[in-house]
C-alpha positions as CSV (number, residue, x, y, z in Angstrom):
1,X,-92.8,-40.2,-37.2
2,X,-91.3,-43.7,-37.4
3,X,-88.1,-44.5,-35.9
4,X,-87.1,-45.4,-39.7
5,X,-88.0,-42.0,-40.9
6,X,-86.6,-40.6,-38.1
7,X,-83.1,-41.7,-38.8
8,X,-83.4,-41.2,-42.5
9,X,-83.8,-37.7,-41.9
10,X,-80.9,-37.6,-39.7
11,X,-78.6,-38.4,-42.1
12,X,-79.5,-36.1,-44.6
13,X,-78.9,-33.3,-41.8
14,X,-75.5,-35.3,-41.7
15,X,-75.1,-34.7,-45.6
16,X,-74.7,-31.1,-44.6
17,X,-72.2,-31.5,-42.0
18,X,-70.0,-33.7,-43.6
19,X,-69.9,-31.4,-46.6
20,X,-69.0,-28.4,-44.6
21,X,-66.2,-30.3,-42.5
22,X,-64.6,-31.6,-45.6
23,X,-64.7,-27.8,-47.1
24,X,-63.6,-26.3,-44.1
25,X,-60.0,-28.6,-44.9
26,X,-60.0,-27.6,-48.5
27,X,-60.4,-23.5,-47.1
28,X,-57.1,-24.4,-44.7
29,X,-55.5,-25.3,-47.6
30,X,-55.9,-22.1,-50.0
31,X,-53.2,-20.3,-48.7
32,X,-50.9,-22.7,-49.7
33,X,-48.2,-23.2,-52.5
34,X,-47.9,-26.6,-54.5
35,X,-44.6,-27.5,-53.1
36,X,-45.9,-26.9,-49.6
37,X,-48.5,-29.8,-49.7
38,X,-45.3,-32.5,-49.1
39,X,-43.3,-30.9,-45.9
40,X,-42.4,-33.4,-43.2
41,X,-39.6,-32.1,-40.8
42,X,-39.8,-35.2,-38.4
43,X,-42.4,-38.4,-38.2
44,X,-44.7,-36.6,-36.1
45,X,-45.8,-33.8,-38.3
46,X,-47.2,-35.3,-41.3
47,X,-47.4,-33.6,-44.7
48,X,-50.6,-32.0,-45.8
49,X,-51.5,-34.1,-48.7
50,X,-51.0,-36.7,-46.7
51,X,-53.9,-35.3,-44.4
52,X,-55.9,-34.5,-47.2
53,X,-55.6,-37.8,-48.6
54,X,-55.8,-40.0,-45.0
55,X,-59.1,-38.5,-44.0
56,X,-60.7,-39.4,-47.2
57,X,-59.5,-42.9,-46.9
58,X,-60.9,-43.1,-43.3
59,X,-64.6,-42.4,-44.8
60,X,-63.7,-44.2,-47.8
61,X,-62.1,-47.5,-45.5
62,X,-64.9,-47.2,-43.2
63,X,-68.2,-46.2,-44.9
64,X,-68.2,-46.9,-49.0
65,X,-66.2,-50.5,-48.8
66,X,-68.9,-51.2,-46.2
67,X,-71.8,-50.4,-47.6
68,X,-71.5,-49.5,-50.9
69,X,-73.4,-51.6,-53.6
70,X,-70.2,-53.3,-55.9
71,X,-67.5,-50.9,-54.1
72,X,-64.2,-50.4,-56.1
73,X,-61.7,-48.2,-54.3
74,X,-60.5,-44.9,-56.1
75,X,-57.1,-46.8,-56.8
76,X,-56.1,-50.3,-54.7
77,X,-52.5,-48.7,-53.6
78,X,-53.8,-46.0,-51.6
79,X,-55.3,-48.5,-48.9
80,X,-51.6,-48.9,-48.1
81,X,-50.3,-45.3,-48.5
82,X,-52.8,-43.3,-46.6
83,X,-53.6,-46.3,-43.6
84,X,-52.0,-44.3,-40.4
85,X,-52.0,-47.2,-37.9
86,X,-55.2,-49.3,-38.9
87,X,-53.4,-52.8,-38.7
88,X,-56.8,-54.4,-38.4
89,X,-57.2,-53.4,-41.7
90,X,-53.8,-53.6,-43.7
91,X,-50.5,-52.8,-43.2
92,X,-49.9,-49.0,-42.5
93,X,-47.1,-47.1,-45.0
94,X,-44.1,-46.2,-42.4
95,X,-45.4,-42.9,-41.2
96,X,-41.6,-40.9,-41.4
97,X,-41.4,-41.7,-44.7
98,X,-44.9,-39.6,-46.1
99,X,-43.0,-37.3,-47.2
100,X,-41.5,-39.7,-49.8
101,X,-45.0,-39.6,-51.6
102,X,-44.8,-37.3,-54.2
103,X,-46.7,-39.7,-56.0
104,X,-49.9,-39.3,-56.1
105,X,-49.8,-35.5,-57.2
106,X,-52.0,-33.4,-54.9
107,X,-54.1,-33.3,-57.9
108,X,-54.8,-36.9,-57.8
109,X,-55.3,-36.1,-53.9
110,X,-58.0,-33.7,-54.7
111,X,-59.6,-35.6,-57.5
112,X,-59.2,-38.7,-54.7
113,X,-61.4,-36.3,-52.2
114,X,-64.0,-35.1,-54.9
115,X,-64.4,-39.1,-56.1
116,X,-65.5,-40.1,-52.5
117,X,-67.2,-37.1,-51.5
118,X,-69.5,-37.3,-54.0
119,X,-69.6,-41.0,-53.2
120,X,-71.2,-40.2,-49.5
121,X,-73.3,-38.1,-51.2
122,X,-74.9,-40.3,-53.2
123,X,-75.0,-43.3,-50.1
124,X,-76.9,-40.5,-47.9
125,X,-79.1,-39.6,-50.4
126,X,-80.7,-42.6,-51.5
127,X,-79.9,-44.2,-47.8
128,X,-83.8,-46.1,-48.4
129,X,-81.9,-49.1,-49.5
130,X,-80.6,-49.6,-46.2
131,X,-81.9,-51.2,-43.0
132,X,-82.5,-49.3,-39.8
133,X,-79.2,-50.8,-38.2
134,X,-77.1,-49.9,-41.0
135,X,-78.5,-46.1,-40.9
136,X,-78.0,-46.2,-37.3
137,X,-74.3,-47.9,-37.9
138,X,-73.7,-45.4,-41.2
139,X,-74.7,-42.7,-38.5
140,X,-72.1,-43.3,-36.0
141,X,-69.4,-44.1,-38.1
142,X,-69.9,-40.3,-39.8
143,X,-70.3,-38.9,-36.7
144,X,-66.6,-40.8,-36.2
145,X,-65.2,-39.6,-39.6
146,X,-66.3,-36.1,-39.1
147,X,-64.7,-35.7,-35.9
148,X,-61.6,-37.5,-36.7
149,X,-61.2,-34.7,-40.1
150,X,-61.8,-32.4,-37.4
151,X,-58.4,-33.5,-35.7
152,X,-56.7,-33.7,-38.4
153,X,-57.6,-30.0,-39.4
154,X,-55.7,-28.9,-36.4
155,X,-53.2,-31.5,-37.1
156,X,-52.5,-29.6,-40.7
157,X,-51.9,-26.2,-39.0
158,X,-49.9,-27.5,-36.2
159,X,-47.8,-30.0,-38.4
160,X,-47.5,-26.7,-41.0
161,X,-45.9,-24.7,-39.0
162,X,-43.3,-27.0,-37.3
163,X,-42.5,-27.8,-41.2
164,X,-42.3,-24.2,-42.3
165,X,-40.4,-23.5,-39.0
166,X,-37.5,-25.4,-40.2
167,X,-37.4,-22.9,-43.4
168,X,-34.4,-19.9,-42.3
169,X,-37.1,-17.6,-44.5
170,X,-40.1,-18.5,-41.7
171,X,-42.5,-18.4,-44.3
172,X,-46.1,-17.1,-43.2
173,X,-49.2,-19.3,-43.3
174,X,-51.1,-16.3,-43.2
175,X,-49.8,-13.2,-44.3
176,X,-52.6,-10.6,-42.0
177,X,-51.9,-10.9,-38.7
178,X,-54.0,-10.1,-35.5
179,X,-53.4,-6.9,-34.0
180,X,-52.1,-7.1,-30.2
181,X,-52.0,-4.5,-28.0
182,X,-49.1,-4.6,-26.1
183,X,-50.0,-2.6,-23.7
184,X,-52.5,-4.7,-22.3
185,X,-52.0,-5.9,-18.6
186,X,-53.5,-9.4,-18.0
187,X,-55.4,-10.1,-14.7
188,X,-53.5,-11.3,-11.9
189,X,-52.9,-14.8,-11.4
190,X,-54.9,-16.3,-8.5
191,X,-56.2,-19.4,-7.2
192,X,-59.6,-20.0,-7.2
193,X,-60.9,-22.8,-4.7
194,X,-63.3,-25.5,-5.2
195,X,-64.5,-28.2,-2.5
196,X,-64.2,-30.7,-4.8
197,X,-66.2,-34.0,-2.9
198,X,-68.5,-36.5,-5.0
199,X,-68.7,-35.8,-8.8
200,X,-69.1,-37.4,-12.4
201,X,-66.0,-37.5,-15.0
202,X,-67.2,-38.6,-18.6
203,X,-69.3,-37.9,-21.5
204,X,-72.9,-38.0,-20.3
205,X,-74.7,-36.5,-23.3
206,X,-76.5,-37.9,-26.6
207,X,-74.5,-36.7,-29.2
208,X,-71.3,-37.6,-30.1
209,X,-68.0,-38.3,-28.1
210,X,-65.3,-40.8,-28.4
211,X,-64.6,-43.8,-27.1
212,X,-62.5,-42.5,-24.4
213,X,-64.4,-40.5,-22.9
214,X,-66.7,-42.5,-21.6
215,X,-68.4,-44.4,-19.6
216,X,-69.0,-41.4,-17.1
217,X,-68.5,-42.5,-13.4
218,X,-68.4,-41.4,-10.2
219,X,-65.0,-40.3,-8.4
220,X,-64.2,-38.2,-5.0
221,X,-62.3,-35.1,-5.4
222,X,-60.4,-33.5,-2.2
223,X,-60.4,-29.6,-2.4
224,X,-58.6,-28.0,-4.3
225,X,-57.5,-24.6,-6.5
226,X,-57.2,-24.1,-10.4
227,X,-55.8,-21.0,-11.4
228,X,-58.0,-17.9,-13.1
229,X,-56.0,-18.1,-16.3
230,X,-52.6,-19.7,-17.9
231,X,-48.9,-19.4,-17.5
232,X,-47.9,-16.0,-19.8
233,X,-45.0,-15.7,-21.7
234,X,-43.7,-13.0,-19.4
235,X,-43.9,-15.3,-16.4
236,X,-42.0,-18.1,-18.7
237,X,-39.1,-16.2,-19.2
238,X,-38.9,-15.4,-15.7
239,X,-38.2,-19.2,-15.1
240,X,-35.7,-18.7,-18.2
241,X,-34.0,-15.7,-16.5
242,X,-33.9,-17.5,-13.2
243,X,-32.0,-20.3,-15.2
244,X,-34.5,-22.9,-14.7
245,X,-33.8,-25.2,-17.7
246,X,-30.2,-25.6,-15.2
247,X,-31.9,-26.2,-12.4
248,X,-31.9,-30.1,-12.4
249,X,-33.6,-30.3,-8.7
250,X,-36.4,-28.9,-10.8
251,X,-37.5,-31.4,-13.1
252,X,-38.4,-35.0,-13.7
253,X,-35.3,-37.4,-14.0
254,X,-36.9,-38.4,-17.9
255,X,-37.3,-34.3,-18.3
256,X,-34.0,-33.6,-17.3
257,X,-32.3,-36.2,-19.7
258,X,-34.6,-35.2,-22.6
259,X,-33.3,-31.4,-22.3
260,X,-30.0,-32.5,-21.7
261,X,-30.0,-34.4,-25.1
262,X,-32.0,-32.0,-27.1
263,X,-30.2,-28.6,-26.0
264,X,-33.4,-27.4,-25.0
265,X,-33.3,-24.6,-22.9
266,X,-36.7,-21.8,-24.3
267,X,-40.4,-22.8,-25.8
268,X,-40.6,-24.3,-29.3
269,X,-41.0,-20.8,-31.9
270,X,-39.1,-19.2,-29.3
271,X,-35.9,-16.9,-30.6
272,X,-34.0,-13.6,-30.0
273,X,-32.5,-11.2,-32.2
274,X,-30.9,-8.2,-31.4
275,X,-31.6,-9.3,-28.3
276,X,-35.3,-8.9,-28.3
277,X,-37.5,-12.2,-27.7
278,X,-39.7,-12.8,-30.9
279,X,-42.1,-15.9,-31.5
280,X,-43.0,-18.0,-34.2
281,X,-46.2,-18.0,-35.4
282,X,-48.2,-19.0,-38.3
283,X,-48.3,-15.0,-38.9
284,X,-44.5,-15.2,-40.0
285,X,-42.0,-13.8,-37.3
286,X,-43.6,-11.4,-34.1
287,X,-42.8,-9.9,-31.0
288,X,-43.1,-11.8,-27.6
289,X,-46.5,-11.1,-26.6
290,X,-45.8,-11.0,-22.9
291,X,-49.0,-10.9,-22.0
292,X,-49.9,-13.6,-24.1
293,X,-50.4,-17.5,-23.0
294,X,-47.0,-19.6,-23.2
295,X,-47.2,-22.0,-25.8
296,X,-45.7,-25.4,-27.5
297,X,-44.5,-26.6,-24.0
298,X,-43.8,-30.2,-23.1
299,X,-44.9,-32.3,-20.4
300,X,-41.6,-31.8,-18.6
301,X,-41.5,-27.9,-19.3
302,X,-45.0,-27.7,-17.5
303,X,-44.0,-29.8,-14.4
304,X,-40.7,-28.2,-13.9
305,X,-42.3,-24.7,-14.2
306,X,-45.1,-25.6,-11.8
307,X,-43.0,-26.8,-9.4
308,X,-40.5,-23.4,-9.9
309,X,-43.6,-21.4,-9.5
310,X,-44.6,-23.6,-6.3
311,X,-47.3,-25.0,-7.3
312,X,-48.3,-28.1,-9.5
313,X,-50.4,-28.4,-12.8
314,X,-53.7,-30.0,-12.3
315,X,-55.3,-33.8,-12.7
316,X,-57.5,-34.3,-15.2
317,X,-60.3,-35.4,-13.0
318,X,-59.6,-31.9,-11.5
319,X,-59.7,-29.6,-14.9
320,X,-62.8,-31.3,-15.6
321,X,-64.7,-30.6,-12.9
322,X,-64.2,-27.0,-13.4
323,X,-64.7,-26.6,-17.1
324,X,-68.2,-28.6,-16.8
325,X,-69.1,-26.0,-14.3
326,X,-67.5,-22.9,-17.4
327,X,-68.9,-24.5,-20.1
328,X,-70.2,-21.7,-21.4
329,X,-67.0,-20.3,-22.2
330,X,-66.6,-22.3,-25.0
331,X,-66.1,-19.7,-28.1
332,X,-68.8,-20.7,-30.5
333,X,-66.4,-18.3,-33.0
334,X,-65.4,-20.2,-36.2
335,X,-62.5,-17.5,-36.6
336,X,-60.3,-17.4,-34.1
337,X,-56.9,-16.1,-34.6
338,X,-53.9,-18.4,-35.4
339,X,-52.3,-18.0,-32.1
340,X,-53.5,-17.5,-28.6
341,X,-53.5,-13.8,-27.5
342,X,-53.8,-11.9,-24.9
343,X,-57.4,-12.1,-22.8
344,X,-59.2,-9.6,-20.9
345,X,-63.0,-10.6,-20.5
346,X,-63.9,-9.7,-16.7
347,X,-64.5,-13.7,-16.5
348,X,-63.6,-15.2,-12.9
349,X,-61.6,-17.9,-14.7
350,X,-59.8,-17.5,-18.0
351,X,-58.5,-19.5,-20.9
352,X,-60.4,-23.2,-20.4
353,X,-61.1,-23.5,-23.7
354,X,-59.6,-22.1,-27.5
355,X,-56.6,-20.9,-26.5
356,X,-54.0,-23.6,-25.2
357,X,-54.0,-27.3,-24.4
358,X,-53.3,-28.0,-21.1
359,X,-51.2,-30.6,-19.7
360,X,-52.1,-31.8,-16.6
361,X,-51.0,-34.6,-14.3
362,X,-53.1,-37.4,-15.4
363,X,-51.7,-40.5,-17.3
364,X,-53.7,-41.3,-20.5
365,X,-55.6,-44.4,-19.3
366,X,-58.9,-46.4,-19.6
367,X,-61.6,-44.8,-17.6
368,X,-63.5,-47.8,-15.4
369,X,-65.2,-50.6,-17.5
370,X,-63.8,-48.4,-21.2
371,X,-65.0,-50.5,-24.0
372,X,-62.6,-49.4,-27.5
373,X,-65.3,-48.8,-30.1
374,X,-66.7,-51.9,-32.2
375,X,-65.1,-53.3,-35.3
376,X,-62.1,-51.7,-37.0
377,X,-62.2,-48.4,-35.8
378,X,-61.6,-49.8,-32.2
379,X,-57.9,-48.9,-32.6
380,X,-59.0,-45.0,-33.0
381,X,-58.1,-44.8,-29.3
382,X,-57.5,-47.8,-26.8
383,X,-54.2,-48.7,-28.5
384,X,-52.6,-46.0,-27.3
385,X,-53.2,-45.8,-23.3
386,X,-49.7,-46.1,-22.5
387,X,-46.1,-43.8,-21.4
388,X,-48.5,-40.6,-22.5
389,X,-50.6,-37.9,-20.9
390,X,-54.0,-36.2,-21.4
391,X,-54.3,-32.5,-22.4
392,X,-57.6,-30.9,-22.1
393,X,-59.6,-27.9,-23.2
394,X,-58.2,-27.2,-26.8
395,X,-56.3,-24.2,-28.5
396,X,-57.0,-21.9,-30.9
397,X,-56.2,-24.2,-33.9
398,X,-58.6,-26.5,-32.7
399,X,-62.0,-26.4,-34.5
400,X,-64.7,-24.5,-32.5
401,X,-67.5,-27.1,-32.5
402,X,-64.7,-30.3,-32.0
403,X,-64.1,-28.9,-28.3
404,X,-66.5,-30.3,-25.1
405,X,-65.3,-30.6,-21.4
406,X,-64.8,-34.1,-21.2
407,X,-62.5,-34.3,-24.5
408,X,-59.3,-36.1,-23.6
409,X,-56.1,-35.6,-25.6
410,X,-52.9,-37.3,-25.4
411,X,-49.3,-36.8,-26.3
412,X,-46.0,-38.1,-25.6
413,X,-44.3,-35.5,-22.7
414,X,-41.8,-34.6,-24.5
415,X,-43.8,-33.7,-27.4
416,X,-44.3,-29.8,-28.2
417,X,-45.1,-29.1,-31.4
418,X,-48.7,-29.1,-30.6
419,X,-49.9,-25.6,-29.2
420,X,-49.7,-26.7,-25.6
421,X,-49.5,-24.6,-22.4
422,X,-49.3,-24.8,-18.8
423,X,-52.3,-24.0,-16.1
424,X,-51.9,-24.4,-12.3
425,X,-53.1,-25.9,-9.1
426,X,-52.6,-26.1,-5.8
């Protein structure tokens, strides 16, 4: 087989991927009413169509204008209004005012999806026109527009639920919830230890990753000890109880001002009545799990509890080490409840990957010798190396084939809308 035909016939496997990415977004969306498509409480949690609409741009942007033989875009305004932060490329529509878009209709939006869908289709189909470097580029960059709808998946349930939270009717998402069993007692926590020494951190693999996670290099790790599973809720509201949110000897001097301002003083979702605990979810309005992992915790809420507990969360370089070594763990389970729940599996460690995001102690920074990806999309991830800090292992919103060891998110400490959670070290 030539190296031509060879590629050729990778990109019609491709067709099939990208079709069933861009489906899985329209199955997110079928629980939802018309006027829930435009919901945005704050800048951070973008509306839906917005997401429906700035993921088809990206392939459109990046892919069809490229390549395309006499490209015309679906309609010339929506380069502006659906351009997140692509300044290479135009100037972005201010992202706190999406919400101010009820025109286009989410009709338009769909018909916008279906019109450059069927668009891809037709450029991987009859990809013989191209050369072998534009298959290989074309390759890459769906490779890069899959992934990126992937994100923005989660991003539609996450952002969803901060925006129905606002609602004093907590509407549900999904109206069946998960069964828990309350009675469940999770395993202890403990510290498992690892020698740590000579080891690499980075993507090492052929397929896809992104640009920061890579290139792999070689660090030295002291010893140290991860915990078997995450912070529960019932251990949370210990640190509540024991009044840790007054406790400023506690926290950071930026975590303490940021609660100070905000009021905060319990876990995003978090709220009492009759003076039970209940949570959040995207089930509508539950009981506290309190065997359950605590979740949508900032930066500053998962240093100040560490530090409480006597211990600290874990580096990056640390985290990854283990979960290269549980890799394995990854669910391969395309339907996994809304919300992380309660684990009992017999594993030595617990909770690496599809349940939380996990803060941990490493600033978001270029690995040694990072080089952003080429062209346009080199602002996907570089740009933003600064005043934030990397998450690892992904939650149960995230989708299961988008999650690897060495992924590397990043958010803002404060931020906590995102299903975030606290593991430890020592």
């Amino acid at each position: 087989m030539t190296n031509k035909s060879a590629v050729a016939e990778k990109l019609e496997n491709y067709l099939e991927k990208y079709q069933t990415c861009r489906a899985h977004t329209w199955v997110l969306c079928e629980p939802l009413e018309q006027d829930d498509y435009n919901l945005q409480a704050i800048a951070e949690t973008s509306p839906v169509k917005w997401h429906l609409a700035h993921t088809t741009w990206f392939f459109e942007t990046f892919i069809l204008a490229k390549l395309e033989d006499n490209f015309k875009p679906f309609h010339p305004a929506f380069h502006h209004l659906f351009n997140s932060y692509y300044n290479g490329v135009g100037k972005p529509f201010i992202r706190r005012n999406r919400h101010l878009l009820s025109r286009p209709t989410v009709d338009t939006v769909y018909s916008y999806r279906e019109n450059v869908d069927e668009k891809i289709k037709n450029l991987l189909k009859h990809n013989s026109k191209l050369s072998d470097h534009q298959r290989e580029w074309l390759l890459f960059r769906l490779a890069l527009g899959i992934h990126h709808e992937q994100q923005h998946q989660e991003l539609i349930l996450t952002d969803l639920k901060y925006n129905f939270f606002q609602n004093p009717l907590l509407p549900r998402y999904q109206t069946k919830a998960p069964k828990i069993n309350h009675n469940i007692t999770s395993p202890a926590l403990r510290f498992i230890e690892f020698p740590g020494g000579k080891t690499t951190i980075g993507y090492e693999d052929k397929g896809f990753s992104f640009d920061n996670e890579k290139p792999h290099h070689e660090i030295s790790l002291p010893p140290f000890s991860l915990s078997n599973r995450l912070v529960l809720n019932h251990e949370y509201l210990a640190f509540i109880e024991d009044k840790g949110y007054q406790k400023p000897g506690l926290w950071l001097a930026d975590g303490w001002e940021s609660i100070c301002r905000s009021g905060i003083n319990k876990p995003l979702y978090w709220f009492q009545k009759n003076h039970e605990w209940y949570e959040y979810t995207l089930y509508g309005s539950m009981p506290l799990s309190m065997e359950s992992p605590v979740c949508h915790i900032s930066y500053y809420e998962a240093d100040a509890y560490a530090r409480w507990a006597g211990y600290r969360i874990p580096t990056e370089q640390e985290w990854e080490f283990v979960a290269k070594r549980y890799s394995h763990l990854i669910d391969g389970s395309p339907h996994s409840p809304y919300h992380p729940l309660p684990q009992i599996n017999g594993y030595e460690i617990n909770h690496l990957f599809n349940h939380c995001w996990q803060w941990t102690l490493s600033a978001y920074l270029p690995y040694p010798k990072f080089k952003p990806f080429i062209d346009e999309v080199g602002e996907y991830n570089g740009k933003f190396m600064c005043n934030q800090m990397v998450l690892r292992g992904g939650s149960c919103l995230t989708p299961h084939d988008h999650i690897r060891p060495t992924y590397r998110n990043f958010f803002y400490p404060k931020d906590r809308w995102q299903m975030t959670g606290i593991r430890l070290a020592s």
